[in-house]
C-alpha positions in Angstrom: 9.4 12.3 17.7 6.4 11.2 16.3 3.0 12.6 18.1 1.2 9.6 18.8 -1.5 11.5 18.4 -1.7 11.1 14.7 -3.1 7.4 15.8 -6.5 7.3 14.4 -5.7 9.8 11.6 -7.0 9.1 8.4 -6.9 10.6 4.3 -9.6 11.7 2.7 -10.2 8.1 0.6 -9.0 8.3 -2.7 -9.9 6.4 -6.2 -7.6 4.6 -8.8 -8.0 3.0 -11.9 -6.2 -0.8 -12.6 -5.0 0.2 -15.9 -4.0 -3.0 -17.7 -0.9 -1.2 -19.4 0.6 -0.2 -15.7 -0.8 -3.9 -14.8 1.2 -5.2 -17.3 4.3 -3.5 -16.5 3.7 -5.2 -13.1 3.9 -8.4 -14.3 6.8 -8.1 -16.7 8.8 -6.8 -14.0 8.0 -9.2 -11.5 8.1 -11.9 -14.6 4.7 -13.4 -13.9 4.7 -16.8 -15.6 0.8 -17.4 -15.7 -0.8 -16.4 -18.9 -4.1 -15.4 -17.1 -1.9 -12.4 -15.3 -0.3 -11.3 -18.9 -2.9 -12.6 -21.5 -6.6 -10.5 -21.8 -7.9 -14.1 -24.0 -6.4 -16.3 -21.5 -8.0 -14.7 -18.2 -11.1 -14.6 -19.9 -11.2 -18.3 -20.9 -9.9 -19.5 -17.0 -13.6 -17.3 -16.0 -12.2 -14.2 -15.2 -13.8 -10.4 -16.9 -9.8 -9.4 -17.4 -6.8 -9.4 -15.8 -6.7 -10.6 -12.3 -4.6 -8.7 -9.9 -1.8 -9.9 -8.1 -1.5 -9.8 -4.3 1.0 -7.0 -4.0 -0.2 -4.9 -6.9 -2.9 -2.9 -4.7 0.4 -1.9 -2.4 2.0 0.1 -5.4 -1.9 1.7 -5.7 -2.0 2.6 -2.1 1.2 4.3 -2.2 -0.4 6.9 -4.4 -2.1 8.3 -1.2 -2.2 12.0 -2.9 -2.4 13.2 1.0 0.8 12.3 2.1 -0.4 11.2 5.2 2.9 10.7 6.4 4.4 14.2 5.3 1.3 16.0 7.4 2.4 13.9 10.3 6.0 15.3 9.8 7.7 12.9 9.4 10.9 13.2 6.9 10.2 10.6 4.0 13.8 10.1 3.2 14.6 8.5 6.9 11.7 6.0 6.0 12.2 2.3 6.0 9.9 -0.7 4.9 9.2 -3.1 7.7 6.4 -5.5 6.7 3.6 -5.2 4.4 0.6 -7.8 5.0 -2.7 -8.1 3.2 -6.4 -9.5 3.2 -8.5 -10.4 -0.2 -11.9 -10.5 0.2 -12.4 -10.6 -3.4 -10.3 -10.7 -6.5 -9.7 -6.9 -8.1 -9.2 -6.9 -12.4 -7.9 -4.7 -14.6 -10.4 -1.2 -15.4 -11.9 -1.4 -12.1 -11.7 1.7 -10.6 -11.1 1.0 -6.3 -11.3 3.1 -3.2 -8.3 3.1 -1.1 -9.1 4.7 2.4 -6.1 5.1 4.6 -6.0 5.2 8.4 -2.7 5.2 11.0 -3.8 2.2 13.5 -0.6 2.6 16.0 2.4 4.6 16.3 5.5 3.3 18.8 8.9 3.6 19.0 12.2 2.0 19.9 15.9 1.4 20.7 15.3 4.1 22.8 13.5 6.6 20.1 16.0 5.8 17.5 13.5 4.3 15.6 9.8 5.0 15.2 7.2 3.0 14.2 3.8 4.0 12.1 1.3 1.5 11.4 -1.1 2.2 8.2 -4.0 0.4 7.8 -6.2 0.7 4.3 -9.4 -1.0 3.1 -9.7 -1.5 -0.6 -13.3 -1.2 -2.0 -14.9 -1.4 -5.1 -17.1 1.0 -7.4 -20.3 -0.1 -5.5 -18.8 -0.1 -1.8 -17.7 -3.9 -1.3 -14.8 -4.8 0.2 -11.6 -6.0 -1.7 -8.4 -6.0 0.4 -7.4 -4.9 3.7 -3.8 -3.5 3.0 -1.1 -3.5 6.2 1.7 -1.6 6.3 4.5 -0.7 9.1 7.2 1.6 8.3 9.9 2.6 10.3 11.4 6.1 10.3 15.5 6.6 11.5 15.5 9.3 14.1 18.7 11.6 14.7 19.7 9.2 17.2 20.4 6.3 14.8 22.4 9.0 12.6 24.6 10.0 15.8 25.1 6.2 16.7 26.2 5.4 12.8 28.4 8.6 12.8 26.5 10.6 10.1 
């Protein structure tokens, strides 16, 4: 079981870069038809200073939490599941800026009778000088040993 506890916890923040190529590679994959998402020239000339991000980019970003939150709240990465992921622009994020993801566990519940468990991770996005830039939300679920009995593992 997870230690409700842990609500409240938070990583020290951490910074990362927007590279363009890993940007890119983001946009190929999830074939990005808009030339200002793909084309340096053509964000520039729609006003932009370079590539704009696309909403779920920051999620991949924020997944690079090198303080495995999760891990120092015990909880066994390969029983997690992805529930819902959510998000809040304040501002648009391009590629070379450099952001500030600071993670924080807003709730932690449980259900189907502790078979599954909840965590709730909330993380604001900032820029080099401190603004905001997203407001990331993320729920996970994690199987407990009771889901494994009652699927005959």
């Amino acid at each position: 079981m997870i230690d409700p506890s842990f609500v409240g916890s938070t990583s020290t923040p951490f910074t990362m870069e927007v590279e363009r190529g890993r940007l890119l590679m983001f946009n190929r994959v999830v074939q990005t038809a808009e030339p200002v998402f793909t084309d340096p020239v053509a964000a520039r000339q729609a006003g932009h200073p370079d590539l704009p991000v696309p909403p779920t980019f920051l999620f991949g970003l924020d997944l690079a939490d090198p303080s495995d939150l999760l891990a120092g709240m015990g909880v066994d990465l390969s029983r997690v599941l992805h529930v819902e992921q959510g998000f809040v622009y304040h501002r648009t994020a391009y590629a070379g800026e450099t952001l500030t993801f600071a993670p924080v566990i807003t709730d932690i519940y449980s259900r189907q009778g502790g078979a599954l468990e909840f965590v709730v991770r909330d993380t604001a996005v900032t820029g080099a000088d401190g603004e905001p830039v997203a407001d990331l939300h993320q729920v996970i679920a994690v199987r407990g040993a009771a889901s494994d009995e009652e699927a005959g593992s």
